[in-house]
N, C-alpha and C positions, 0 to 999 in steps of 0.2 A: 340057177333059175333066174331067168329076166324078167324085171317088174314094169306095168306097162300103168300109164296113167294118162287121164282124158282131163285136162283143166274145162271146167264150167266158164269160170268167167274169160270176160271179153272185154277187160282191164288190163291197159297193156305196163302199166306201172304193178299191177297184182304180178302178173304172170313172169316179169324178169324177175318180183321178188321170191315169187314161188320156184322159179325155175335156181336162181342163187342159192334159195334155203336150203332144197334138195342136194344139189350140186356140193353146198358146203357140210350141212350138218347128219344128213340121210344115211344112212347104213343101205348098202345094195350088195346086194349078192355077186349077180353077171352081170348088171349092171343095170339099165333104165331105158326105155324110149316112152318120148311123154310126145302127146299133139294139143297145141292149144292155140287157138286165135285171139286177136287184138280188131278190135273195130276202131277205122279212121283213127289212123297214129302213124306217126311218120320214126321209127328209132335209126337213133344213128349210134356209130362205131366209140369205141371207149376213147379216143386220140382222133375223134374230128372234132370240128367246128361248124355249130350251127347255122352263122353265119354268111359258111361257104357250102352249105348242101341243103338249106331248106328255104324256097320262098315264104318266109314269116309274113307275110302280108298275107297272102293266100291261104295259109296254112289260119291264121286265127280267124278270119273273115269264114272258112267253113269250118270252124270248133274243131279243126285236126289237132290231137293230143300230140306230144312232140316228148319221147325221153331218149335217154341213153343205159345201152347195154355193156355189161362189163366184155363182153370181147371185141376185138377188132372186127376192119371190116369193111364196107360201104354199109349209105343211108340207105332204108327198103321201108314201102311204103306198106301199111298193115290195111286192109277190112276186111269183112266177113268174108269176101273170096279170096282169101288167102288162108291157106294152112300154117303150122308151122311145126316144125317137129325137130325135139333135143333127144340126142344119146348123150348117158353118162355114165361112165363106168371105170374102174378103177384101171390104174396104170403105173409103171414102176419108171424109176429114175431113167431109164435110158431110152425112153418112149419118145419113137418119132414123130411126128406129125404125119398122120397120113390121110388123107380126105377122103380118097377113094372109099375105102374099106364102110364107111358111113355110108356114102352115096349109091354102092349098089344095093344094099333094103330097099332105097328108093328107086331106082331104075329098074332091079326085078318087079316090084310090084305094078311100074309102069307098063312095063314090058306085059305083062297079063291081060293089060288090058288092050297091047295095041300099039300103045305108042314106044318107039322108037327114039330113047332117048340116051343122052349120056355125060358127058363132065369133060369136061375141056382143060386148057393147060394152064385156067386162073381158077380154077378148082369151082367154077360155077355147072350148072348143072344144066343144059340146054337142047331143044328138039329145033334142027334144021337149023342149025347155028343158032337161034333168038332163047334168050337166057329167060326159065322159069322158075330160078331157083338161085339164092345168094347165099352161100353158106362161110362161118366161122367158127375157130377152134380158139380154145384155152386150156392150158392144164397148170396145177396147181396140186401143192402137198400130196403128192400122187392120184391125186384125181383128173381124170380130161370129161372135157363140156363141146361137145360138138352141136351146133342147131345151123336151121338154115329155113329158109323163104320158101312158101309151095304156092308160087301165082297160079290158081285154079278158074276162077271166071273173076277177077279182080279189074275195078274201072281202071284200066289202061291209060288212058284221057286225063283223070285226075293225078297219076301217076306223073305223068309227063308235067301239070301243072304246077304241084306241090313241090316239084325236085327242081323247078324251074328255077335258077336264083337270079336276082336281075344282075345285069351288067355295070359291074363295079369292080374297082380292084380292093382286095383283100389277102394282103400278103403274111407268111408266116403261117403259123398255129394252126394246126392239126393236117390228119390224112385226109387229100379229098379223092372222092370216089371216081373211078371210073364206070362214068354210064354207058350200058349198053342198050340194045335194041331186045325189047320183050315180044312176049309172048304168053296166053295163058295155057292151063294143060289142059281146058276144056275144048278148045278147039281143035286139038288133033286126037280126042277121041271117036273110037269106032260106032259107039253107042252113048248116048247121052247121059250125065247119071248130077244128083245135086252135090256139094261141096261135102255135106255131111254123110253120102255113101261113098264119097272117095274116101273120105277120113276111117268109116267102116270096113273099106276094101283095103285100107292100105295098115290100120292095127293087123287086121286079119293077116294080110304079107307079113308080116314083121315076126307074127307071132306065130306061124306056121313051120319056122324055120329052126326051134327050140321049146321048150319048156318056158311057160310064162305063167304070172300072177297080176294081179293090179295091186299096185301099189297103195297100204292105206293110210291115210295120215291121222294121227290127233288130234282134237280140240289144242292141243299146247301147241301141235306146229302151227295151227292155220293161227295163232294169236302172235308166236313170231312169225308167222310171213306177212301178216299186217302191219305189224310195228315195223319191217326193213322197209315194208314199203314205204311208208309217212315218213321215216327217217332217212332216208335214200333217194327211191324213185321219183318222192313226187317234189322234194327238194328243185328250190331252183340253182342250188350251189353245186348239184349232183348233175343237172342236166345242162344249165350254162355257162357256169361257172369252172366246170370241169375242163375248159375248152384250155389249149395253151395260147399263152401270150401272143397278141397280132395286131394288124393293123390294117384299118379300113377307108378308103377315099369315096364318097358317094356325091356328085351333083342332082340337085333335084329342084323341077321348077314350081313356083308357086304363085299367088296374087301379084305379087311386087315383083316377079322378076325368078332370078336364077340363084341358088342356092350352093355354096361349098363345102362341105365338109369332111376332115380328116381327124380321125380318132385311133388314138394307140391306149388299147386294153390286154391288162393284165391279166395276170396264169388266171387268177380269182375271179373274172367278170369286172374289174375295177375298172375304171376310166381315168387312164394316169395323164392324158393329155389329149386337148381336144381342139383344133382351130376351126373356126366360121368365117367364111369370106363370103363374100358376090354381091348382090345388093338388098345391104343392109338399111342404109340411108336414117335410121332414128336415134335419136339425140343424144341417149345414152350408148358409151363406151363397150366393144361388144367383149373385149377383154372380162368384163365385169360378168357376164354371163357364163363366157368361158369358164372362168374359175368357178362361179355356185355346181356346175357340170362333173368338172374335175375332183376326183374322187370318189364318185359316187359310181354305183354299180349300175352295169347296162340292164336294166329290168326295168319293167314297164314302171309299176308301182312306184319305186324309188324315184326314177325322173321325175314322173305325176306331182309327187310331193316336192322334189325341186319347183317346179316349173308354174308350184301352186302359187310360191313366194314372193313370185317379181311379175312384171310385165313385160311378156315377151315381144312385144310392138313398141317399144320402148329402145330396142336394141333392133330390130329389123320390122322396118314398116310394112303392116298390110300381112304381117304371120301370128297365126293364133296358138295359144300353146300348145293348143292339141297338135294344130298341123306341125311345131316342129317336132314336136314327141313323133308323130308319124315317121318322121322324117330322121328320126336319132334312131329310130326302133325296124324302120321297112326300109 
């Protein structure tokens, strides 16, 4: 018997804990298929860097939530027009990796409706070549976690902006993704229908093809899926800090002129060395900046508190500490 579950929330740091908890501690029979949305959240792959696949300017200028999921992958951008949907189910030692077998529940159900879809040779899921669909796998203590992206009428536009990273070099640390050219699946339907009667038409597919239940959970689980949350998802050790070791060159101009800098950060988010060039022009040694830097972890807050301590026009004329924090940070 397949257990079928609909998440409420639209917390994208909830939902990969809920999705984890099941995934780890949950008793399944045949196994799972769960559908849950994330509003405005950009998640990226367990082995990228957010450095190299998210415009963070952009990204907190529109309050976009930003975590990281335990499987690989490319970065895929979450809101309400997007689905999402996990298979879990158990699996023995000699268990291959096979995408396909996931992706036709969802290309049959397509299929019903009209559209003409199917899966390609990078395991994405696409109508007319433009990809609607990002999917990844993990398996684990005999268990496999298959999910994946269902662009349904999702801003496309904002898509394009939030994944924009500027142009810089950042060498090293992590997997970056290959972007493609999209598509939603709202636009090559035959008849129009909203986000939440495809999610109805598409359990229905699922669950048409077997014996199904909905899955129910506990008071005790939803109290551990909160606490992995807090203690995990919303961590910033979990989502930036997770990034591998790299190195980043950005020029940026400001009041006084033109700006240098190059930064080599560790496995942990650390800033193990950092140099500032270009024109600087103020009276104090910028070495001396350098070093208050050195050490301290790339996160907003942490610099903040450096940068509370000294006078940053001190060391580079005509720059405020905020604007260099902009500038250590976007």
């Amino acid at each position: 018997m397949m257990h079928l579950y609909c998440s409420e929330s639209t917390d994208p740091y909830y939902n990969l804990a809920l999705e984890e908890y099941i995934f780890s501690n949950v008793k399944l029979d045949k196994g799972l298929f769960m559908l849950w949305q994330n509003d405005n959240a950009v998640v990226i792959g367990r082995n990228q860097n957010v450095m190299k696949e998210i415009n963070l300017q952009y990204a907190s200028k529109m309050n976009t939530r930003i975590a990281r999921r335990n499987t690989g992958g490319g970065t895929v951008y979450h809101d309400l027009g997007n689905l999402n949907y996990s298979f879990i189910q158990d699996c023995d030692s000699r268990y291959s990796i096979d995408f396909k077998q996931f992706a036709e529940p969802i290309l049959d159900a397509l299929n019903l409706l009209g559209v003409q879809a199917e899966c390609n040779h990078r395991n994405d899921l696409v109508i007319n070549g433009r990809k609607f669909s990002g999917t990844a796998q993990t398996v684990k203590n005999g268990r496999m976690l298959h999910h994946g992206t269902l662009l349904f009428n999702s801003d496309l536009d904002f898509v394009r902006k939030v994944l924009a990273v500027k142009d810089e070099v950042v060498q090293g640390g992590g997997v970056k993704s290959v972007r493609s050219q999209v598509t939603n699946i709202s636009e090559h339907l035959l008849k129009s229908m909203s986000v939440n009667q495809f999610c109805d038409h598409l359990m229905a597919s699922v669950s048409a093809k077997e014996t199904t239940v909905f899955l129910q959970l506990t008071e005790k689980d939803y109290r551990a899926i909160e606490a992995l949350k807090d203690s995990k998802y919303l961590t910033w050790d979990w989502t930036y800090g997770k990034a591998p070791h790299y190195k980043i060159q950005k020029v940026r101009n400001f009041g006084g002129g033109k700006l240098a800098l190059a930064m080599s950060v560790a496995k942990n988010g650390i800033i193990d060395s950092i140099t500032i060039d270009g024109d600087l022009l103020g009276p104090s040694n910028i070495s001396q900046l350098e070093k208050l830097l050195t050490g301290k972890r790339l996160r907003k807050e942490d610099l903040q508190e450096v940068l509370s301590y000294c006078e940053v026009s001190d060391y580079i004329t005509n720059l405020t500490s905020q604007e260099l924090l902009e500038i250590l940070m976007y």
